[in-house]
PLY file of the C-alpha trace (Angstrom):
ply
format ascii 1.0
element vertex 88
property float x
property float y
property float z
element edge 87
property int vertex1
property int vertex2
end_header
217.70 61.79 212.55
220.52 62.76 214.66
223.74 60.66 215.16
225.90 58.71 212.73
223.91 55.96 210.15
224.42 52.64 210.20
225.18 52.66 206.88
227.58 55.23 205.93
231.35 54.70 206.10
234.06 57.09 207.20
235.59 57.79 203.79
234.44 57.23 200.27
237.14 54.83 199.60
236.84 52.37 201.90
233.39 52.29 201.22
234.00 51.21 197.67
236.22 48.89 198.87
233.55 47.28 201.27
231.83 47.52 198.03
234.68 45.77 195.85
234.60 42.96 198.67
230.65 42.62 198.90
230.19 42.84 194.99
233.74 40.43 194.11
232.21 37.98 196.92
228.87 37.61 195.13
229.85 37.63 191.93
232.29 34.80 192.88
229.68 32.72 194.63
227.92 31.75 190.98
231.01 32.23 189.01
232.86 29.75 190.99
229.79 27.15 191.43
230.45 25.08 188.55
234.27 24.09 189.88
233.79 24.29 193.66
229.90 23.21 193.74
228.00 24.53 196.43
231.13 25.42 198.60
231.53 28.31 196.59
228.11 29.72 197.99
230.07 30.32 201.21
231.12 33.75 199.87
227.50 34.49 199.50
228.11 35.85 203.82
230.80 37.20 202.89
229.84 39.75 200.42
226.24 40.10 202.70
228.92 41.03 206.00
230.66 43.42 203.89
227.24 45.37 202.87
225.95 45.35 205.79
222.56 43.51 204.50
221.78 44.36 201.43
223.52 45.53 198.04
220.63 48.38 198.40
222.32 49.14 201.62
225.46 49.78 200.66
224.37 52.28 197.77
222.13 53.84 200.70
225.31 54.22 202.73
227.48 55.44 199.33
225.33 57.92 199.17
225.12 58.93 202.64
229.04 58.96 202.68
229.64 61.06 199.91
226.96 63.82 201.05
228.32 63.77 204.88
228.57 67.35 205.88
227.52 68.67 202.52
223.81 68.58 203.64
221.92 69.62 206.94
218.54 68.65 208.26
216.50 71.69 209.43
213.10 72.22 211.10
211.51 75.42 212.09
208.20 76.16 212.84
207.48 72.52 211.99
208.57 72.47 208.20
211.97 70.14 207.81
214.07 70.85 204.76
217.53 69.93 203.16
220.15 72.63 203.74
223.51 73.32 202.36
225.75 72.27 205.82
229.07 74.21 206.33
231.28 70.28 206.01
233.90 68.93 204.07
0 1
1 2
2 3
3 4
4 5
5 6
6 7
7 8
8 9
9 10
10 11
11 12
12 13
13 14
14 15
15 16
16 17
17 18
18 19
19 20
20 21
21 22
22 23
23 24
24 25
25 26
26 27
27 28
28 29
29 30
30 31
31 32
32 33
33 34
34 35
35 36
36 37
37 38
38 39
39 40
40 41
41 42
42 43
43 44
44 45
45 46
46 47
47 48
48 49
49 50
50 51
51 52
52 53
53 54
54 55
55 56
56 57
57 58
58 59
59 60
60 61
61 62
62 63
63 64
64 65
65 66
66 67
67 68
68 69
69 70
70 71
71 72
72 73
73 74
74 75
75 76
76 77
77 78
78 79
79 80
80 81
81 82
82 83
83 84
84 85
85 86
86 87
């Protein structure tokens, strides 16, 4: 898999703030249905925009962010394994 993933951030904290945003959003939505009705489901987009799906996404792309650069993909000989990489 070569390239950036669609799911990882840049840093750590602003994924947990995309998280904060996706999770707050949600979490809102049904909290906030029995005083604003069924206008409050229009967070419900909101916190799907800011994970990028799926809850499950976003702790795919948590996890992805915080081992950036710490792990390598390697294949020789036609056997792939998880290597120690020389990042940040």
């Amino acid at each position: 898999m070569a390239g950036d993933s669609g799911y990882a951030s840049r840093t750590v904290a602003r994924h947990l703030a995309r998280g904060g945003v996706g999770f707050g959003a949600l979490l809102g939505a049904f909290a906030l249905l029995p005083f604003a009705g069924p206008v409050a489901l229009l967070l419900l987009p909101v916190g799907l925009l800011a994970f990028r799906g799926c809850p499950t996404c976003w702790v795919i792309g948590l996890v992805e962010t915080v081992s950036r650069g710490r792990l390598r993909r390697g294949c020789v000989d036609g056997r792939c394994e998880l290597r120690k990489g020389g990042g940040t």
